[in-house]
Short mmCIF file of the C-alpha atoms (twelve columns), coordinates in Angstrom:
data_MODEL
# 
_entry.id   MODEL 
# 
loop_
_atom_site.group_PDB 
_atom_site.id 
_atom_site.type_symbol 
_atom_site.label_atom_id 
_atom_site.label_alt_id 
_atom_site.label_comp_id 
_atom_site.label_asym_id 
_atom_site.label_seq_id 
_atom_site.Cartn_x 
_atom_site.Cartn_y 
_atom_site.Cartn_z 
_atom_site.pdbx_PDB_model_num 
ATOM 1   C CA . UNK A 1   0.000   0.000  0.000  1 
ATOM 2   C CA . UNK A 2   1.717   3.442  -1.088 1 
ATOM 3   C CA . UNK A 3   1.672   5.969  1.453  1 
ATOM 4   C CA . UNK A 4   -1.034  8.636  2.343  1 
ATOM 5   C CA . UNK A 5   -0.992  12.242 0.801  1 
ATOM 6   C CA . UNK A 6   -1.853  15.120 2.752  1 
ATOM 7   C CA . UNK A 7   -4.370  15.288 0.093  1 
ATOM 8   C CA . UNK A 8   -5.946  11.866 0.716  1 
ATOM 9   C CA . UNK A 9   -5.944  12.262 4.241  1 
ATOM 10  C CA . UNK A 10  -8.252  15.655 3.969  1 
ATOM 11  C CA . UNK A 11  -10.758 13.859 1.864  1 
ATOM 12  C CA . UNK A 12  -11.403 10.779 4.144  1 
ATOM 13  C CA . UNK A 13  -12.151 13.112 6.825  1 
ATOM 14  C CA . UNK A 14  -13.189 16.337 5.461  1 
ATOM 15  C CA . UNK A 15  -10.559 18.670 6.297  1 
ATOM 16  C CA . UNK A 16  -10.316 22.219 4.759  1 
ATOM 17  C CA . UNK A 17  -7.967  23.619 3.373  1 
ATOM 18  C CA . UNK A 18  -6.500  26.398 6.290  1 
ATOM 19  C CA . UNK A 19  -6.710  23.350 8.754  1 
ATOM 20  C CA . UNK A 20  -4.550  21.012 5.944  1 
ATOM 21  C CA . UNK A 21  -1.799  23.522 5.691  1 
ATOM 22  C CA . UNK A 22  -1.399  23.720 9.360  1 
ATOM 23  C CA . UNK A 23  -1.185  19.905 9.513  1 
ATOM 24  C CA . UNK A 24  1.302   19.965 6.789  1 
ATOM 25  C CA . UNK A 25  3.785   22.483 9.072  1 
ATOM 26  C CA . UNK A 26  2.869   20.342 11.874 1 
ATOM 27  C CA . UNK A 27  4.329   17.123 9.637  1 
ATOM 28  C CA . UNK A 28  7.175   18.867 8.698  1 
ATOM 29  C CA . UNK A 29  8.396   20.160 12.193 1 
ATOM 30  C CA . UNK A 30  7.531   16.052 13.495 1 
ATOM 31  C CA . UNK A 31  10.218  15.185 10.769 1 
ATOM 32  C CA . UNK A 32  13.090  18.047 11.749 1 
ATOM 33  C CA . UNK A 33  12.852  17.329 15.054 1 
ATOM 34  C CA . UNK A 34  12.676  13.568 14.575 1 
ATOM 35  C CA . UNK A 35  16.072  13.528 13.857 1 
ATOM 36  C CA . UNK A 36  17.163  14.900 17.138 1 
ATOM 37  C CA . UNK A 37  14.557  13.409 19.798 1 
ATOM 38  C CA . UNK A 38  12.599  9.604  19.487 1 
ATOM 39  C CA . UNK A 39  8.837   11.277 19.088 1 
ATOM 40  C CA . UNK A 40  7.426   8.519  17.288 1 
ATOM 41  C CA . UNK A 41  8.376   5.423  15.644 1 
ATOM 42  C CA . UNK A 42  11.469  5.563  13.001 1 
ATOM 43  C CA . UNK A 43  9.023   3.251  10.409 1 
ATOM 44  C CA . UNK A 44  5.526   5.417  11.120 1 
ATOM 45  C CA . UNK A 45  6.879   8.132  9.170  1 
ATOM 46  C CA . UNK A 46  7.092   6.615  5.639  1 
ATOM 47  C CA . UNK A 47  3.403   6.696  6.231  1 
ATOM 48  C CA . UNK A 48  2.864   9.953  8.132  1 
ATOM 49  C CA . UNK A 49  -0.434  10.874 7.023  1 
ATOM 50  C CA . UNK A 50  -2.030  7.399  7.553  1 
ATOM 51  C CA . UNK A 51  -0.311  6.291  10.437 1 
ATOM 52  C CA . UNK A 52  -0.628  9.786  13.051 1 
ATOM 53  C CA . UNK A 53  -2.839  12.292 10.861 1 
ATOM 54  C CA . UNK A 54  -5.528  10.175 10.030 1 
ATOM 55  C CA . UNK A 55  -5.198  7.839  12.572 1 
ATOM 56  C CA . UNK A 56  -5.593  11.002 14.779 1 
ATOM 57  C CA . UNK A 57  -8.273  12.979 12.522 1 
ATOM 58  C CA . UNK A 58  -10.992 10.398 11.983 1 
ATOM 59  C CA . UNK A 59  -11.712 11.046 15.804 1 
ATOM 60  C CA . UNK A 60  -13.561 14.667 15.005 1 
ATOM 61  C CA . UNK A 61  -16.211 13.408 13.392 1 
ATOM 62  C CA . UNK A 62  -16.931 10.835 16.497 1 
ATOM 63  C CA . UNK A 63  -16.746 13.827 18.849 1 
ATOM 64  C CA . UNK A 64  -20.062 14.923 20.031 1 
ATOM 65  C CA . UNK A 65  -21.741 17.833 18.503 1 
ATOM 66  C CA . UNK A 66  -20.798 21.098 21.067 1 
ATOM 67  C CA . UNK A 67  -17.687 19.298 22.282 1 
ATOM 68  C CA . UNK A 68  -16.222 22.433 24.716 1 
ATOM 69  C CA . UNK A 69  -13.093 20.434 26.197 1 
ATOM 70  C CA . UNK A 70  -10.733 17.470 25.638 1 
ATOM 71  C CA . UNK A 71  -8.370  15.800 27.731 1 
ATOM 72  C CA . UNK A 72  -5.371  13.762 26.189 1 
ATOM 73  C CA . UNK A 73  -3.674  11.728 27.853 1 
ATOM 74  C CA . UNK A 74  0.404   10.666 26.740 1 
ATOM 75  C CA . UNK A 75  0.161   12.876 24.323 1 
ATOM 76  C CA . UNK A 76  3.873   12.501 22.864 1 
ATOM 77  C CA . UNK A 77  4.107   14.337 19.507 1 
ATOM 78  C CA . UNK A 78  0.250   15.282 19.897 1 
ATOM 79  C CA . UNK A 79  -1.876  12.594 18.424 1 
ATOM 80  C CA . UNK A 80  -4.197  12.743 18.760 1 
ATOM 81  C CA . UNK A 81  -4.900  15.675 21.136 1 
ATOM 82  C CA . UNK A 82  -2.837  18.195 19.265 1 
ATOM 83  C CA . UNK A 83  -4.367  17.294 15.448 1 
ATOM 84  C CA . UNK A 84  -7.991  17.715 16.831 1 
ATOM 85  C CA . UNK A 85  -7.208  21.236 18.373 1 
ATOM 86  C CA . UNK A 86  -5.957  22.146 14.738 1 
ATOM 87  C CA . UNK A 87  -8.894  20.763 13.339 1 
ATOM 88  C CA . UNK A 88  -10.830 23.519 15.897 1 
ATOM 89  C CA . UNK A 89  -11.746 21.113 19.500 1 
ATOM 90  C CA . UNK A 90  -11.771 24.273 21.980 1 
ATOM 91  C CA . UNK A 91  -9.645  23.860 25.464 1 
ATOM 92  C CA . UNK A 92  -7.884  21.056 24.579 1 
ATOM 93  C CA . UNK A 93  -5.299  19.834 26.951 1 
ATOM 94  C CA . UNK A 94  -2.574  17.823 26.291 1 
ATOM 95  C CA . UNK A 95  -0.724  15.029 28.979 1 
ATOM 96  C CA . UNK A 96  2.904   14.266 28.704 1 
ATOM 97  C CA . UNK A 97  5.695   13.843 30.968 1 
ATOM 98  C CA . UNK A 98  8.773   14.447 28.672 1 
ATOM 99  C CA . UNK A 99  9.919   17.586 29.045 1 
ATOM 100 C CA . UNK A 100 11.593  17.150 25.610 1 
ATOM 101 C CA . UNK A 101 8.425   16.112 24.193 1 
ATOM 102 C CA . UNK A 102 6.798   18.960 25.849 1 
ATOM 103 C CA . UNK A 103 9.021   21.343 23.804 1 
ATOM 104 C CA . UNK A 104 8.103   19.721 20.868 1 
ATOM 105 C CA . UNK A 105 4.171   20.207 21.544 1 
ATOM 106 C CA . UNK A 106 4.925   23.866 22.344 1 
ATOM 107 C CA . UNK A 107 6.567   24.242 19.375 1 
ATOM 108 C CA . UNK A 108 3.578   22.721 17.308 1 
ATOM 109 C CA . UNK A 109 1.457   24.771 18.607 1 
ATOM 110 C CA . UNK A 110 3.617   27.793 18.096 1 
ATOM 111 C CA . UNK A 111 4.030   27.397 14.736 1 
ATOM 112 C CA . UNK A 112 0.620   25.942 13.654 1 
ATOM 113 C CA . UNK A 113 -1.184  29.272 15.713 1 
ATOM 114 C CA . UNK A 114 -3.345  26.156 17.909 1 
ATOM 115 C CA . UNK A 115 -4.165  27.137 21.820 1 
ATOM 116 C CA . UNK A 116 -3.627  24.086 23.978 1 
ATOM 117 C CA . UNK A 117 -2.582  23.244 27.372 1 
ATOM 118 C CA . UNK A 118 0.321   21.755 27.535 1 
ATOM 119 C CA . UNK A 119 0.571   19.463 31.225 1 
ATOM 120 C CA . UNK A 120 3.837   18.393 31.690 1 
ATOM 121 C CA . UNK A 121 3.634   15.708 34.714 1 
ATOM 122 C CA . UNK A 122 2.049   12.145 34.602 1 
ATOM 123 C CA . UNK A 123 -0.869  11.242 34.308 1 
ATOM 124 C CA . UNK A 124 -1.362  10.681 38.268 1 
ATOM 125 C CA . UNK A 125 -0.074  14.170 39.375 1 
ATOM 126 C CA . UNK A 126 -2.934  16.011 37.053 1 
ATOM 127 C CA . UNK A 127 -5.425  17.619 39.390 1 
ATOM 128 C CA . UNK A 128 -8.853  16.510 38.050 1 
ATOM 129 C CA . UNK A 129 -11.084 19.028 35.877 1 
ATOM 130 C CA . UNK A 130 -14.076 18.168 34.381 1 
ATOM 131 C CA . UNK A 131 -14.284 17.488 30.761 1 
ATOM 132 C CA . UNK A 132 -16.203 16.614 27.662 1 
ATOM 133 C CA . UNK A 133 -14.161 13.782 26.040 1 
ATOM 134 C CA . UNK A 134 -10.797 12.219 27.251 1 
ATOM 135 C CA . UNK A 135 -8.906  10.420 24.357 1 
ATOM 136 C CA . UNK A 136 -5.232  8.568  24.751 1 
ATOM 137 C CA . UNK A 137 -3.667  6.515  21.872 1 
ATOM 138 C CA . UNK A 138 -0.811  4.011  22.649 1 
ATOM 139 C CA . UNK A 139 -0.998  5.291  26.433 1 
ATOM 140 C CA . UNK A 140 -1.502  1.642  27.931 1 
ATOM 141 C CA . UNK A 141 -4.105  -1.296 28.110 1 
ATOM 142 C CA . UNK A 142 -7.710  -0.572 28.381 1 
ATOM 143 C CA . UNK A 143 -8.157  -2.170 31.805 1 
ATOM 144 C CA . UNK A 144 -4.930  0.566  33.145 1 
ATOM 145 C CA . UNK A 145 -6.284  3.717  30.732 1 
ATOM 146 C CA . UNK A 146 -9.610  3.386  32.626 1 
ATOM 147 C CA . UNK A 147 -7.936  3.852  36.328 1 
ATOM 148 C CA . UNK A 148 -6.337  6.827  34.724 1 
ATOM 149 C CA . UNK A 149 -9.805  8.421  33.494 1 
ATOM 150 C CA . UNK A 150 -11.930 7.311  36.801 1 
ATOM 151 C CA . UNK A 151 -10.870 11.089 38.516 1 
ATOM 152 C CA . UNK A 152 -11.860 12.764 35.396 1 
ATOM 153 C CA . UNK A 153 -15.142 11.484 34.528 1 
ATOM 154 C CA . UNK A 154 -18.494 12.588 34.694 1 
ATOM 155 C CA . UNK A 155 -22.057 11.420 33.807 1 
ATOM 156 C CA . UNK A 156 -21.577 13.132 30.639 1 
ATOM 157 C CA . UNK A 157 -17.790 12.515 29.949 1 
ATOM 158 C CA . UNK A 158 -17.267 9.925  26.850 1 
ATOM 159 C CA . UNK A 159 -13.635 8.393  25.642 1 
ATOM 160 C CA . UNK A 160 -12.831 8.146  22.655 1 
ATOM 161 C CA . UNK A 161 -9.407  5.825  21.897 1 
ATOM 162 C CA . UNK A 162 -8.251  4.400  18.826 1 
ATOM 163 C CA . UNK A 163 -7.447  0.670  19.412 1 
ATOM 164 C CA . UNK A 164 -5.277  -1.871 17.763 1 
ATOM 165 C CA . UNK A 165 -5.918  -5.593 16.959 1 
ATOM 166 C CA . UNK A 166 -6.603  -6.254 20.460 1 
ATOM 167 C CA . UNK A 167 -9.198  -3.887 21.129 1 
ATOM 168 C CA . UNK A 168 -11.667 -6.385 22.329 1 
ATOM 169 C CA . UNK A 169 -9.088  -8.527 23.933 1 
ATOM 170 C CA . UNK A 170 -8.236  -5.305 26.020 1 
ATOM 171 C CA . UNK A 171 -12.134 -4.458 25.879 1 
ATOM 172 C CA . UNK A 172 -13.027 -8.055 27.440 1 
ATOM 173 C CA . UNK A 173 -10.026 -7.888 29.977 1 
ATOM 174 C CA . UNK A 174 -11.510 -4.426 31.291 1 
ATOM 175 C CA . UNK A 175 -14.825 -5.709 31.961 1 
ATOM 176 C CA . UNK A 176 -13.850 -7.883 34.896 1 
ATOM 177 C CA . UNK A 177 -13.626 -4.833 36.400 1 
ATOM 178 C CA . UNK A 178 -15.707 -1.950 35.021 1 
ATOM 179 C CA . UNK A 179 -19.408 -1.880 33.136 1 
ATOM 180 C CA . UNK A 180 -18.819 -0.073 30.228 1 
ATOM 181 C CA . UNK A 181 -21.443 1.128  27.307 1 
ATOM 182 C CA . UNK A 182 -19.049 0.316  24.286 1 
ATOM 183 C CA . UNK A 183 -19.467 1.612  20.393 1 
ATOM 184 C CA . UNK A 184 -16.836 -0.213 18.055 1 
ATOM 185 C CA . UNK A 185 -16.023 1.930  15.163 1 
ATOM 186 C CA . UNK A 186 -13.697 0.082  12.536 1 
ATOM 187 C CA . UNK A 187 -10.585 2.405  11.913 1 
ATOM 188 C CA . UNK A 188 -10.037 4.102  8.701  1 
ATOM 189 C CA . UNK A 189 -6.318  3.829  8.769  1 
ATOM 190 C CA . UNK A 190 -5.876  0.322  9.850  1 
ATOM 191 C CA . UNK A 191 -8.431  -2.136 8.540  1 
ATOM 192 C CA . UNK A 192 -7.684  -4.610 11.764 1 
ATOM 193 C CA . UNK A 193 -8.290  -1.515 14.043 1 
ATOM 194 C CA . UNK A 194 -11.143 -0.306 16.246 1 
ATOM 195 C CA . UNK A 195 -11.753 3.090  17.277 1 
ATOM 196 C CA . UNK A 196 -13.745 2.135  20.991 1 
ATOM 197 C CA . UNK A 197 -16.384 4.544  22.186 1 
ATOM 198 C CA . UNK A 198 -16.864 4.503  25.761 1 
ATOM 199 C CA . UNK A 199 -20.049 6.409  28.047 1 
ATOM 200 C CA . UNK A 200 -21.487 6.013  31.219 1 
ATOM 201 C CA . UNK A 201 -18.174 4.347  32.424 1 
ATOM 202 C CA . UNK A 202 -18.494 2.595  36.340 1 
ATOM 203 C CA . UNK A 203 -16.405 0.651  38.523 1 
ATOM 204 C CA . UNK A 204 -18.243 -2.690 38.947 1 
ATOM 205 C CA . UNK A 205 -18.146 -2.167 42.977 1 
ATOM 206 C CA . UNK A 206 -20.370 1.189  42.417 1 
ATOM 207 C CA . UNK A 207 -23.084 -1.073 40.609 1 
# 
């Protein structure tokens, strides 16, 4: 399969053209400072725009309609948190203990004129807020990412995270332990991927 264009990309998910260009600077800074600092796999990036644009992107359209804040969580280079700010999620804030990663994000943002809160401690140390949606890709298992959302959830809250081939192995390991109302969305940059959509999210104790 040849790689994604930035072109491409925009069509599967709709993405004008002001929002494309800022991806594109956002790509291009990923690459420069690839070179100097690990911020995501050496292989992902002969297939940028599938593997961390789209892979991030085809989460706005799953967002609920008057989404007003976001929590990511290990946000690394900013995928997805950082590509659905660009694409216009208000008050997004973005999880990462790196500090060199950190400079990265601020950079992004810098450059691609996106307002995000950058949080640079773990997961753990983040005072809960409320929020609309929390999403995390490649954070950790299902069963751990939920102990990390419990603070931050509310009856309203949803999570949105893109999966890999073991989505419902992680999905079925997770429900020994929490009741979950699940929506499986197959992902439109890996055919053996699941995007899992999670509400009204309890410990099974609480039930």
């Amino acid at each position: 399969m040849p790689p994604l264009t930035p072109e491409a990309c925009a069509a599967e998910v709709g993405i004008d053209a002001a929002a494309l260009d800022r991806l594109r600077a956002y790509a291009d800074l990923l690459t420069t400072w690839q070179r100097r600092i690990n911020l995501v796999g050496a292989r992902t990036l002969e297939d940028l725009w599938r593997r961390h644009m789209l892979d991030s992107a085809q989460l706005f359209p799953l967002l609920p309609a008057g989404t007003q804040s976001l929590l990511d969580l290990g946000s690394g280079a900013g995928f997805p948190g950082l590509v659905l700010a660009i694409l216009g999620v208000p008050n997004v804030h973005l999880v990462e203990s790196d500090a060199r990663k950190c400079a990265f994000l601020q950079e992004a943002a810098r450059l691609t004129g996106t307002s995000v809160a950058i949080h640079r401690r773990r997961i753990e140390a983040i005072e809960p807020f409320p929020v609309d949606v929390i999403t995390a890709r490649a954070c950790a298992p299902l069963s751990k990412l939920l102990g990390f959302v419990e603070p931050f959830l509310s009856p309203s809250t949803i999570c949105v995270f893109p999966k890999g081939r073991k989505a419902d192995e992680e999905l079925t390991d997770s429900q020994k332990n929490w009741m979950i109302e699940t929506t499986r969305i197959p992902s439109l940059s890996d055919p053996g991927a699941r995007i899992l959509i999670l509400e009204d999210i309890r410990r099974r104790y609480d039930s």
